[in-house]
DOZA-485122 format. One record per residue (C-alpha): z negated, x negated, y negated; residue in three letters. Coordinates in steps of 0.25 Angstrom, whole numbers, plus 5000, padded with zeros to 4 digits. Layout:
% residues N
<Z=Z | X=X | Y=Y | type=ALA>
...
% end
This chain:
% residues 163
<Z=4847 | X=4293 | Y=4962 | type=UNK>
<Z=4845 | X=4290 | Y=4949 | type=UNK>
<Z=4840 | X=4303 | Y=4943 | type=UNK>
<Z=4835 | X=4316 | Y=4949 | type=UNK>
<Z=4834 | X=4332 | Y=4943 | type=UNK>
<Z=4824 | X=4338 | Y=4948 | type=UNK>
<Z=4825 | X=4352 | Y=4946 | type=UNK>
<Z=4813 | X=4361 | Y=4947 | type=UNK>
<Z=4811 | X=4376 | Y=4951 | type=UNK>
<Z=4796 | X=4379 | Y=4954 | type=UNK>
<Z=4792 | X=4381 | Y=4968 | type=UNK>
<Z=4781 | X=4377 | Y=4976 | type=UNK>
<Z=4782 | X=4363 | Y=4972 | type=UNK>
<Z=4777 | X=4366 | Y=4958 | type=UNK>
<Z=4767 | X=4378 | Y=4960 | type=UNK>
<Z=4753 | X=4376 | Y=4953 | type=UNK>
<Z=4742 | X=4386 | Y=4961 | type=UNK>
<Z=4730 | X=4389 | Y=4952 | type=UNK>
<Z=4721 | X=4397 | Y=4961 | type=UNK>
<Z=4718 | X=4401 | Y=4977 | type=UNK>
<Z=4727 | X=4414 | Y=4977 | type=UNK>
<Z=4740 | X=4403 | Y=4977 | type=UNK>
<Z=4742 | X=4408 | Y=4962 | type=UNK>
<Z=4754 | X=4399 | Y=4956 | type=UNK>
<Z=4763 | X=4394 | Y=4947 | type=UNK>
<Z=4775 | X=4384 | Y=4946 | type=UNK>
<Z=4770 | X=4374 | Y=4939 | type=UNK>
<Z=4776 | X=4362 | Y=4933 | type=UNK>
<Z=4787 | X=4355 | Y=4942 | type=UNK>
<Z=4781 | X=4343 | Y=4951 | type=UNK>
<Z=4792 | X=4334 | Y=4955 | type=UNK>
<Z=4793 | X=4327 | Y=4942 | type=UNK>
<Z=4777 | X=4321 | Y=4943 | type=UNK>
<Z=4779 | X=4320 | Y=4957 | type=UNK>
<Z=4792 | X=4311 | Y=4957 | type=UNK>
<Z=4785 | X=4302 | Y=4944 | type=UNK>
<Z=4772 | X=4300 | Y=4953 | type=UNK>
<Z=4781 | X=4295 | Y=4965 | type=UNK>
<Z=4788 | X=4285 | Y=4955 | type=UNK>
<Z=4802 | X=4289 | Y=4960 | type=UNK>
<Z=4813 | X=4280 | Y=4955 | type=UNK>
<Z=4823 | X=4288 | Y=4949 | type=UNK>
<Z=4824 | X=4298 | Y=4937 | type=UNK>
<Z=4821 | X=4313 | Y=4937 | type=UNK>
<Z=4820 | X=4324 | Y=4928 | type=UNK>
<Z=4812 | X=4339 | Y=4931 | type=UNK>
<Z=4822 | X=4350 | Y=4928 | type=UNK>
<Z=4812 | X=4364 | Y=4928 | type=UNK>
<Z=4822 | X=4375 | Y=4932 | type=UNK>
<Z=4812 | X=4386 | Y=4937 | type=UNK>
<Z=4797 | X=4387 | Y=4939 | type=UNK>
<Z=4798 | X=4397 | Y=4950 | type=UNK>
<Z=4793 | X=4401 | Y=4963 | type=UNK>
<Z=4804 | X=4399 | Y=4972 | type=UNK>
<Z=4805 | X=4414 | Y=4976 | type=UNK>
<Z=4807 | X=4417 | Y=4962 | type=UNK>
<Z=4819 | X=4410 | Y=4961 | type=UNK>
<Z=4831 | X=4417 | Y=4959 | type=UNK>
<Z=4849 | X=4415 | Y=4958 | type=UNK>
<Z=4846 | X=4414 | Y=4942 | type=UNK>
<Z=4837 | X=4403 | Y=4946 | type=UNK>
<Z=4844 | X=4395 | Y=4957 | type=UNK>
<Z=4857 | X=4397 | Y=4946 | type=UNK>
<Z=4846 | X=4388 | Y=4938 | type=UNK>
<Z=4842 | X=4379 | Y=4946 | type=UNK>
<Z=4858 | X=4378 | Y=4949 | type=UNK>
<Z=4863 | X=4375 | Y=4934 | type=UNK>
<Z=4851 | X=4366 | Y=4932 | type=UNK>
<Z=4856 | X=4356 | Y=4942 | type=UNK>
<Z=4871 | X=4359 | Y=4939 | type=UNK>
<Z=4866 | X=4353 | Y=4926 | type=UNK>
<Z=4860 | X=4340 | Y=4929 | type=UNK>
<Z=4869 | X=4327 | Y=4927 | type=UNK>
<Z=4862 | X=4320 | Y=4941 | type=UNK>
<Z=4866 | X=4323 | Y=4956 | type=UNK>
<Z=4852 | X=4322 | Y=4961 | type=UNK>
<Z=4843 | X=4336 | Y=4959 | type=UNK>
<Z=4830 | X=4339 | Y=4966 | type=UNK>
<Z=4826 | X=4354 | Y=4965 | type=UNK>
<Z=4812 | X=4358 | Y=4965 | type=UNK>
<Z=4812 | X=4372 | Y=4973 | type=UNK>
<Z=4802 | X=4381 | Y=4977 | type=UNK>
<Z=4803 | X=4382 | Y=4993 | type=UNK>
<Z=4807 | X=4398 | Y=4997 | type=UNK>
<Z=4819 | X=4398 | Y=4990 | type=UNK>
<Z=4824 | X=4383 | Y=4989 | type=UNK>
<Z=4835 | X=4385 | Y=4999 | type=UNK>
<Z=4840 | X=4396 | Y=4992 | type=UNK>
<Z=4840 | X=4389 | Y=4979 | type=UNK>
<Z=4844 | X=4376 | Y=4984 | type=UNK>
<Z=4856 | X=4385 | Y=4991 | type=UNK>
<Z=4860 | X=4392 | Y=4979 | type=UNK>
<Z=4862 | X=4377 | Y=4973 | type=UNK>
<Z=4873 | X=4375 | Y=4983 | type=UNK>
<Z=4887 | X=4369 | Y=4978 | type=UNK>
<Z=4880 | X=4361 | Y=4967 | type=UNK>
<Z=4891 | X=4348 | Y=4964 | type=UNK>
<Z=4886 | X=4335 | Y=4961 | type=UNK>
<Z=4871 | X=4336 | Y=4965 | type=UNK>
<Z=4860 | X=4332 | Y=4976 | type=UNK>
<Z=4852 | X=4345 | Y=4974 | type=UNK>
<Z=4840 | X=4344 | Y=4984 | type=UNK>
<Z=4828 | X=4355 | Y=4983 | type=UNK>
<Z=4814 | X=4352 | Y=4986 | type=UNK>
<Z=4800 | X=4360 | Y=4984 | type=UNK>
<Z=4786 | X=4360 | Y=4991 | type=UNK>
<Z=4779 | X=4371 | Y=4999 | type=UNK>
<Z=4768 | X=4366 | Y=4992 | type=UNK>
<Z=4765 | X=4362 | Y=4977 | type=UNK>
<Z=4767 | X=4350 | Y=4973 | type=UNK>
<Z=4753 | X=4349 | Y=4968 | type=UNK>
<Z=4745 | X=4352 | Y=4981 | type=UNK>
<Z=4742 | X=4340 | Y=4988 | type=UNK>
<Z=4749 | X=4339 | Y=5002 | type=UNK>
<Z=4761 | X=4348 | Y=4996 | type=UNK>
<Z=4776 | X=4343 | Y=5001 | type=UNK>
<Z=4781 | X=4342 | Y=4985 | type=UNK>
<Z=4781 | X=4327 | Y=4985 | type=UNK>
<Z=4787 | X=4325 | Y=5000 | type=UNK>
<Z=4798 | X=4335 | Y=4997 | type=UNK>
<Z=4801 | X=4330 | Y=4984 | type=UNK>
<Z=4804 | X=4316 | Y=4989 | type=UNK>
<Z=4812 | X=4321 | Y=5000 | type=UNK>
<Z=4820 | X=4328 | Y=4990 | type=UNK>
<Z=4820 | X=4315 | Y=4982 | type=UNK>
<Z=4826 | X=4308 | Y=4993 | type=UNK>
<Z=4835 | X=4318 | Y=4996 | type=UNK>
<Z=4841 | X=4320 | Y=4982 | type=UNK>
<Z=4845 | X=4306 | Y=4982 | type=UNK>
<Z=4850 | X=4305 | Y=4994 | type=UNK>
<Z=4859 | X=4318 | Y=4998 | type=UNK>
<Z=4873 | X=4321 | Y=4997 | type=UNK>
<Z=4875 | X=4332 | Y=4983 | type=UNK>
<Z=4871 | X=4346 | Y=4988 | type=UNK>
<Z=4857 | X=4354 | Y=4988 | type=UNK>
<Z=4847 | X=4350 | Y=4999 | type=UNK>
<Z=4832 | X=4354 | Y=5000 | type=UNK>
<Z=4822 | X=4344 | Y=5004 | type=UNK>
<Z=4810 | X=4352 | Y=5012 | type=UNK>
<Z=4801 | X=4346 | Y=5022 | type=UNK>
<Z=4806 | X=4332 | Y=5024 | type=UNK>
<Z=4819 | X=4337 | Y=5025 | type=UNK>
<Z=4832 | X=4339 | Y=5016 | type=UNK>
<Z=4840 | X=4352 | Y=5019 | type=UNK>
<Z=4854 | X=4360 | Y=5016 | type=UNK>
<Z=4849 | X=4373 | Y=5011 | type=UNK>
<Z=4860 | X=4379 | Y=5020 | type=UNK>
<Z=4852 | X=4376 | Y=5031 | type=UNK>
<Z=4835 | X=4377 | Y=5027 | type=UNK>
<Z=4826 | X=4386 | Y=5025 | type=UNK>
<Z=4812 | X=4387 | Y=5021 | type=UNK>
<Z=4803 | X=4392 | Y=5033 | type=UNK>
<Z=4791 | X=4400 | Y=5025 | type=UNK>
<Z=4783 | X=4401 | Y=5038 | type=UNK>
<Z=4784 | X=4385 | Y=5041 | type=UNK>
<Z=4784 | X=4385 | Y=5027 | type=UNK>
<Z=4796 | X=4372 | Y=5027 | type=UNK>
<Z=4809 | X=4370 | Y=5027 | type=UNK>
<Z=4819 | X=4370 | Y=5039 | type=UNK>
<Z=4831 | X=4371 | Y=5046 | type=UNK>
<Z=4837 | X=4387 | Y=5042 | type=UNK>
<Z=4840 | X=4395 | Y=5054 | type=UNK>
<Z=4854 | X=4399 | Y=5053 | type=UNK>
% end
């Protein structure tokens, strides 16, 4: 892999608290400092679709998120996706031709320390590079077909969906 498009939605991964009641907003997207501080050897741009919550995020949206990537001249797409409706979004991008589409986010926020952004990021970045074309989701250590996950709220990860 040459060249990666990141695509940013909001989430989690990207949420800036200001004050002890858990008051937030979606700030800036994280992954493009995050990749330039590990150094990684390929190029990458940041393509802000949305700065949403995750359960804000409706069909219009995920119709964006979908032409946004339909768009893009390079097989390789990571997602930045808040985690309570990724397997939906990443489900409504099924079918896509041409593209190793894998989505990725973080329970916590990319700026707290100890947060999972960076872990799941790179195993996104591995993955991306590394799967056959299709949509995947990289949570927990693990790479997933969104047919077959789902985001446990109570355990607060991602696992195998009962069906």
């Amino acid at each position: 892999m040459q060249h990666l498009t990141i695509v940013t939605t909001g989430g989690t991964i990207d949420k800036i608290y200001f004050d002890d009641k858990s008051t937030f907003q979606i700030g800036e997207p994280q992954i493009g400092e995050i990749l330039e501080a590990l150094g990684v050897a390929f190029t990458f741009e940041v393509l802000p679709v949305l700065r949403k919550d995750s359960l804000h995020i409706d069909a219009d949206d995920r119709a964006a998120i979908r032409t946004a990537i339909e768009n893009q001249p390079h097989r390789h797409v990571l997602v930045t996706h808040g985690t309570d409706t990724m397997v939906e979004t990443a489900q409504a991008l099924a079918g896509l031709v041409g593209k190793v589409v894998v989505l990725t986010g973080a329970l916590n926020p990319a700026l707290f320390k100890g947060s999972d952004a960076v872990f799941n990021i790179g195993c996104a970045v591995g993955a991306v590079q590394t799967l056959p074309d299709g949509i995947y989701i990289a949570m927990n250590g693990r790479i997933w077909d969104p047919a077959r996950v789902r985001k446990n709220r109570d355990a607060n990860r991602f696992e195998a969906s009962r069906a």
